[in-house]
OpenMM code with the backbone's topology and positions (N, CA, C; nanometers):
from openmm import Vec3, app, unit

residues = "UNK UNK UNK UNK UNK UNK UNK UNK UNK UNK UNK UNK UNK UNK UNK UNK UNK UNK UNK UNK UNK UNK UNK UNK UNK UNK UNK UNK UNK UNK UNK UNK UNK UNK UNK UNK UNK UNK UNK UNK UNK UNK UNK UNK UNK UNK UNK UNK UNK UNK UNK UNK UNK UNK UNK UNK UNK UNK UNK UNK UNK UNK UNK UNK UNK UNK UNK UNK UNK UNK UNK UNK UNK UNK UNK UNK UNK UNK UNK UNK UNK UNK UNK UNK UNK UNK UNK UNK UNK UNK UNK UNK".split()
positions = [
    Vec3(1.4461, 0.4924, 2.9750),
    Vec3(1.3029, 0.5108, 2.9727),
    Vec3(1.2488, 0.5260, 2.8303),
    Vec3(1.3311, 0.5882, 2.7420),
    Vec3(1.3000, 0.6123, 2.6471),
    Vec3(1.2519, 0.4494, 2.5124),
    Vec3(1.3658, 0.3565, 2.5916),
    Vec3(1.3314, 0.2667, 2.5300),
    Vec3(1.2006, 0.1989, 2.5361),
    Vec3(1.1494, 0.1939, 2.6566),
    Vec3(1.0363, 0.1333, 2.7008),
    Vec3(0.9401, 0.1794, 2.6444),
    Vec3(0.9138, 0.2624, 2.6528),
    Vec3(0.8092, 0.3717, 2.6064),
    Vec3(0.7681, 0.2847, 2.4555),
    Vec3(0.9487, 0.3533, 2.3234),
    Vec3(0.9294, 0.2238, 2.2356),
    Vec3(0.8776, 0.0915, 2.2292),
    Vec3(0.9475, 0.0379, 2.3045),
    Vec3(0.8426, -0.0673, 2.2956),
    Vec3(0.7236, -0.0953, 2.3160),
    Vec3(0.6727, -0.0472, 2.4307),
    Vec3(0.5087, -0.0392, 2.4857),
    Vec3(0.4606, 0.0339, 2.3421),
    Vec3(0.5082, 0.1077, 2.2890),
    Vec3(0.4703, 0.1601, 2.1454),
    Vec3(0.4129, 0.0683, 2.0600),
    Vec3(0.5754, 0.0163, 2.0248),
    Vec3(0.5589, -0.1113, 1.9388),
    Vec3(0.4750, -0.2445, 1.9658),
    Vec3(0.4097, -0.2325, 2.0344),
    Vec3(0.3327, -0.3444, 2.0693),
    Vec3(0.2146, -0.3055, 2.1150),
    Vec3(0.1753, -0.1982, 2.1051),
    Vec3(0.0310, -0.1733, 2.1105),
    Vec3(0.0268, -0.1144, 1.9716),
    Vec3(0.1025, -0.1000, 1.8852),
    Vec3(0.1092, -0.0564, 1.7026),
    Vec3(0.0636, -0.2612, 1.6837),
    Vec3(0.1592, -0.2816, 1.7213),
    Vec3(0.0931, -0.4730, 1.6688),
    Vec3(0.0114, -0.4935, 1.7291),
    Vec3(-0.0792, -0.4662, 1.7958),
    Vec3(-0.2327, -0.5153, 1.8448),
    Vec3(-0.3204, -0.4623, 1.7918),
    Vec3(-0.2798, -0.3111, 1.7538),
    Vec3(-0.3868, -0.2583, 1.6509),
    Vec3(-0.3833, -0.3073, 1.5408),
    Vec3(-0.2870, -0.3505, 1.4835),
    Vec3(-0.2728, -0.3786, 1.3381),
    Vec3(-0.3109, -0.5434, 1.3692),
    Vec3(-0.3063, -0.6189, 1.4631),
    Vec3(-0.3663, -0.7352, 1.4434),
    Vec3(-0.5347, -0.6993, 1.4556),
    Vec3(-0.6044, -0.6623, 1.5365),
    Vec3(-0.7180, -0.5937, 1.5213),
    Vec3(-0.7406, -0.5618, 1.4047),
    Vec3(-0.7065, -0.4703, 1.3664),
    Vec3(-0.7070, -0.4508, 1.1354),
    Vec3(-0.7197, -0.5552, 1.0800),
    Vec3(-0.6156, -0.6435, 1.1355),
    Vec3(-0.6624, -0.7424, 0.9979),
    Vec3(-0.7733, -0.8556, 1.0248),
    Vec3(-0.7625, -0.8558, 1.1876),
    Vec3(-0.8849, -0.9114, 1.2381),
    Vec3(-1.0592, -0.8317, 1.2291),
    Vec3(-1.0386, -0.7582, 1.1416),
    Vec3(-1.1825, -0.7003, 1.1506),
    Vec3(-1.1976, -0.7221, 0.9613),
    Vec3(-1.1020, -0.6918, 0.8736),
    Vec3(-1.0838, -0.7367, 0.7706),
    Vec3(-1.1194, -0.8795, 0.7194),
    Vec3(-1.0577, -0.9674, 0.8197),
    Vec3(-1.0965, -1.0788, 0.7882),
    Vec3(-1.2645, -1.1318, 0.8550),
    Vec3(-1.2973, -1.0624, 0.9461),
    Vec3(-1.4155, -1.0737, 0.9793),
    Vec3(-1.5211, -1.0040, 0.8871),
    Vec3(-1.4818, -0.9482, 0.8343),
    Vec3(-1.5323, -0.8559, 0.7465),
    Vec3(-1.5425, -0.9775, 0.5869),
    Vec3(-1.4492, -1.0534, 0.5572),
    Vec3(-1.4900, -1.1271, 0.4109),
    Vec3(-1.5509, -1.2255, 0.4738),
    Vec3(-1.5322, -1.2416, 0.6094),
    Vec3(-1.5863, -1.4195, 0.6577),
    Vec3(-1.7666, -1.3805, 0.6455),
    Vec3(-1.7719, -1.2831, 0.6803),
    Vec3(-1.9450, -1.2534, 0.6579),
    Vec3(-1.9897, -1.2214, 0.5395),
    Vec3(-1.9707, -1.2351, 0.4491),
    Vec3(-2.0212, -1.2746, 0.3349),
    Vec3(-2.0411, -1.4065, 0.2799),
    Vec3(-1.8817, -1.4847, 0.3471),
    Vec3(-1.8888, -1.6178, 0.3071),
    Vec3(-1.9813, -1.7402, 0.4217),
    Vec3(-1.9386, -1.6834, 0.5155),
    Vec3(-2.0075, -1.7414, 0.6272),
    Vec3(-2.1106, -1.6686, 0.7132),
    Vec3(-2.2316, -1.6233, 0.6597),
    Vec3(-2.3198, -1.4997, 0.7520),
    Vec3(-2.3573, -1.5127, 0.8521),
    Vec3(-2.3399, -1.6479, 0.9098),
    Vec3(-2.3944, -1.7449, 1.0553),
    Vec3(-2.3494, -1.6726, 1.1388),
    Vec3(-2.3385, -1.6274, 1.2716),
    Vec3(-2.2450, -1.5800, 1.3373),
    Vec3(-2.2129, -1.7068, 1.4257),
    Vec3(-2.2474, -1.7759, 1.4560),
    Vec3(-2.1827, -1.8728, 1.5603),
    Vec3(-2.1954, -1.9888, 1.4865),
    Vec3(-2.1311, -1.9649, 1.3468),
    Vec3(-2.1006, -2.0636, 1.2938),
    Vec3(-1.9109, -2.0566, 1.2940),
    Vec3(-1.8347, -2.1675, 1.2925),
    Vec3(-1.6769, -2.1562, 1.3044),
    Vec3(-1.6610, -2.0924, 1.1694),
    Vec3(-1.5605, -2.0332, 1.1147),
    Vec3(-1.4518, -1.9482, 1.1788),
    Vec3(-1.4868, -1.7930, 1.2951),
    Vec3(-1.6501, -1.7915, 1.2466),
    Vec3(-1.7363, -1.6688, 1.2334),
    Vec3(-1.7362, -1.6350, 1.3638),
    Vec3(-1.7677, -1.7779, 1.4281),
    Vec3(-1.7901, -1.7110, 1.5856),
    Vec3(-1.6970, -1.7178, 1.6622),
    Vec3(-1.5759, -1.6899, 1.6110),
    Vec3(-1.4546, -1.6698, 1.7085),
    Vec3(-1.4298, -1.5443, 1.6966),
    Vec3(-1.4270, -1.4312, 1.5569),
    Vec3(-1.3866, -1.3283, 1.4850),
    Vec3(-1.5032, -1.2474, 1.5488),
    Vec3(-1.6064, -1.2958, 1.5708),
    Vec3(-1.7222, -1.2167, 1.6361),
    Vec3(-1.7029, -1.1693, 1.7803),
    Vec3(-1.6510, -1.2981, 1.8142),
    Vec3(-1.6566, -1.3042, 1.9755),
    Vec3(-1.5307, -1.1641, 2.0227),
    Vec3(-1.4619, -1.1312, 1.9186),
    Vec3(-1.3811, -1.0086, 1.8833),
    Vec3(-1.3966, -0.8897, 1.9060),
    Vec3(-1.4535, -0.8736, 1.7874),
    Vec3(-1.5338, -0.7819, 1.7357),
    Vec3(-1.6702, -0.7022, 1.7255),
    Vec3(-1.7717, -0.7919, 1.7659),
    Vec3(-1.9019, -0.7333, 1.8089),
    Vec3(-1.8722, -0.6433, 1.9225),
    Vec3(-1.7903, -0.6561, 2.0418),
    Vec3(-1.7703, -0.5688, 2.1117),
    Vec3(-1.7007, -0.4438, 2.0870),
    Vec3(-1.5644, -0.4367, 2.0396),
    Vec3(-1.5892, -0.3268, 1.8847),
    Vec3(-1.6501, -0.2383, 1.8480),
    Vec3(-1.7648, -0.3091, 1.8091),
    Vec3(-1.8651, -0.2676, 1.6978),
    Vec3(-1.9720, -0.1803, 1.7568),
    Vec3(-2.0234, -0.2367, 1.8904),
    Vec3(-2.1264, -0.2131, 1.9868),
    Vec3(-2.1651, -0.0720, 1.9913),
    Vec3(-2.0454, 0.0237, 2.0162),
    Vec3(-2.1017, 0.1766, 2.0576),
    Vec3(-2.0594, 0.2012, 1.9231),
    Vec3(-2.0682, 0.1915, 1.8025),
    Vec3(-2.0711, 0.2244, 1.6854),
    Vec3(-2.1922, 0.2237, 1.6437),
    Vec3(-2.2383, 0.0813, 1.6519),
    Vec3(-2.3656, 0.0347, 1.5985),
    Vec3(-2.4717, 0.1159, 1.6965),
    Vec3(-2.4366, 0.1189, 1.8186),
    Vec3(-2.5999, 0.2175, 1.8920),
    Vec3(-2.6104, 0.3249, 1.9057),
    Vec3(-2.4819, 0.4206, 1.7686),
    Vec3(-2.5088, 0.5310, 1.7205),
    Vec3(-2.5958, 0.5140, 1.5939),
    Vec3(-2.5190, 0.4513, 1.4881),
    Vec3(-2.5224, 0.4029, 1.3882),
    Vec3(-2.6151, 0.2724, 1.3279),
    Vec3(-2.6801, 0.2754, 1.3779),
    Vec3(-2.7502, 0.1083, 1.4095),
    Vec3(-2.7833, 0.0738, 1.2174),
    Vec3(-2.7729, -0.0705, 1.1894),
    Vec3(-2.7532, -0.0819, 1.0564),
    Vec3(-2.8854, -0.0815, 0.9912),
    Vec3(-3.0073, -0.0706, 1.0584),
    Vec3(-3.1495, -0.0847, 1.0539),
    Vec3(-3.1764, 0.0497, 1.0050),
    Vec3(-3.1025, 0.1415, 1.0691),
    Vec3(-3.1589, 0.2734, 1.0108),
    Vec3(-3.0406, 0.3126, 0.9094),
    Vec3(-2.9187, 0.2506, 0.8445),
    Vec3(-2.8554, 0.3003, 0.7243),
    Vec3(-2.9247, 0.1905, 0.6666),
    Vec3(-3.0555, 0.1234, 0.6312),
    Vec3(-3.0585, 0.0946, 0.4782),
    Vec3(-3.0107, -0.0682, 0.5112),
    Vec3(-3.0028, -0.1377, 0.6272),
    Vec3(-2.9273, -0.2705, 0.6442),
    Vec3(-2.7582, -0.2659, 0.6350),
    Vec3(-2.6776, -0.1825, 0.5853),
    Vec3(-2.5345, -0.1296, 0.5821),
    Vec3(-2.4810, -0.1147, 0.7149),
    Vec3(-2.4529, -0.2255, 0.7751),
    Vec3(-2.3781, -0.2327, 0.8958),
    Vec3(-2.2039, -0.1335, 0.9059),
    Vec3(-2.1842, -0.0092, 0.9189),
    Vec3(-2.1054, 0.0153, 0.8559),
    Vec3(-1.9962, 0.0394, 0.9958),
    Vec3(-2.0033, -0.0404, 1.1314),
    Vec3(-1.9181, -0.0134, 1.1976),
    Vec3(-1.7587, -0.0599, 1.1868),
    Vec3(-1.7244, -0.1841, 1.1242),
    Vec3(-1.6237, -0.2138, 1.0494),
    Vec3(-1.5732, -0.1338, 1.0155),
    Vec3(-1.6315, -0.0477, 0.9435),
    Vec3(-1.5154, 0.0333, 0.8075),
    Vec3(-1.5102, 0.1682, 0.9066),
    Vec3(-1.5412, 0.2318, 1.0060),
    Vec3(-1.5671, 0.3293, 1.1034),
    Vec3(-1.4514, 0.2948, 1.2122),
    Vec3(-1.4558, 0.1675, 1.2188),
    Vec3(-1.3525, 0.0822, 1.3365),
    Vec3(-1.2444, 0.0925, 1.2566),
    Vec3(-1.2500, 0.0629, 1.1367),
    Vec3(-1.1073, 0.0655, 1.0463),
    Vec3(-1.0134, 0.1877, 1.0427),
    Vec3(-1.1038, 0.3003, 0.9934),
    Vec3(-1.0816, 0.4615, 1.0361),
    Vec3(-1.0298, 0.4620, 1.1784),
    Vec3(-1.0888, 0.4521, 1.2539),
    Vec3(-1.0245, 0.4602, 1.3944),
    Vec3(-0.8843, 0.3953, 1.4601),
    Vec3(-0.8864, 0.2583, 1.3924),
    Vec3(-0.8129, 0.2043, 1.4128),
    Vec3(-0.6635, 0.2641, 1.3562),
    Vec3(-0.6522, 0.3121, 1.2277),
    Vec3(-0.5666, 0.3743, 1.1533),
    Vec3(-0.5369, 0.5134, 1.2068),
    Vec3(-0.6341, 0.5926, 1.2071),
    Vec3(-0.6354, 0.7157, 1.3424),
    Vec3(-0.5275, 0.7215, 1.4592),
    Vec3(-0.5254, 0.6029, 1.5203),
    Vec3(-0.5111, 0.5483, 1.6679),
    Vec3(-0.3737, 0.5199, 1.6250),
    Vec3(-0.3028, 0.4127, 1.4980),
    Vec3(-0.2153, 0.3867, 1.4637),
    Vec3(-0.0918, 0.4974, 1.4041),
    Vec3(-0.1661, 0.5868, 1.3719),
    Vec3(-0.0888, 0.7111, 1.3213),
    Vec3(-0.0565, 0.8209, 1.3879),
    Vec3(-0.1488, 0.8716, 1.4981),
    Vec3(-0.0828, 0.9079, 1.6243),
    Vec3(0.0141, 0.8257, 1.7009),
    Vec3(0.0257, 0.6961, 1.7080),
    Vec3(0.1327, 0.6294, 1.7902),
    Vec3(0.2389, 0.6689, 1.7259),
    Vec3(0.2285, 0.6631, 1.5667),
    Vec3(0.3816, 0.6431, 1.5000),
    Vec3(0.4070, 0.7733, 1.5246),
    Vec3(0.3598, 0.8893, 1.4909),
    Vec3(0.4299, 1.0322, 1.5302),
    Vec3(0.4623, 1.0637, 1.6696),
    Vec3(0.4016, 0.9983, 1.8080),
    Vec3(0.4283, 1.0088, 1.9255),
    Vec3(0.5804, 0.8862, 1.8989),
    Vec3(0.6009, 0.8113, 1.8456),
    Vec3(0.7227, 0.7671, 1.8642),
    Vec3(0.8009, 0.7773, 1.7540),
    Vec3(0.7902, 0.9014, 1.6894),
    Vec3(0.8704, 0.9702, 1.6282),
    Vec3(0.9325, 1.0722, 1.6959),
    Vec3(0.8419, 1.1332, 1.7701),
    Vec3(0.8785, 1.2585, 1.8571),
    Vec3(0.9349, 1.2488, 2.0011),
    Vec3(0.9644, 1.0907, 2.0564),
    Vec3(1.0305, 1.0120, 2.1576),
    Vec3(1.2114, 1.0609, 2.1265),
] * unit.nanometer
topology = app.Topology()
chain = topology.addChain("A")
for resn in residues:
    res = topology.addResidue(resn, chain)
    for name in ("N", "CA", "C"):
        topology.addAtom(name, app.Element.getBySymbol(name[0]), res)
């Protein structure tokens, strides 16, 4: 049992961390590409806006100043989320 656990570990540690780098890279594509349903943009969106959603309708980017800052909030979390796994499967 113990193994399983590991693994179900290890593979929800690689979905978060693909998520990371998928919000990262969504994150430079909007600068380069600001379209959203323009390609690569509107695949990384189709992602991530959901994500973003109960971030942003705390946080909405209209009232920080235009600073959409759920990305870097999702990033925190995401790392959060990732660092409790590794000590829960440390302590396995």
């Amino acid at each position: 049992d113990a193994g399983i656990r590991c693994g179900v570990m290890a593979i929800m540690l690689a979905v978060l961390e693909g998520l990371t780098w998928l919000i990262i890279i969504d994150a430079v594509l909007s600068w380069v590409v600001p379209d959203r349903g323009q390609f690569p943009r509107n695949i990384t969106s189709q992602i991530t806006d959901p994500l973003y959603a109960p971030i942003r309708s705390i946080l909405n980017p209209e009232k920080t100043g235009g600073l959409d800052l759920s990305p870097l909030i999702m990033l925190i979390l995401l790392q959060v989320g990732m660092q409790l796994l590794r000590s829960a499967a440390t302590a396995v």
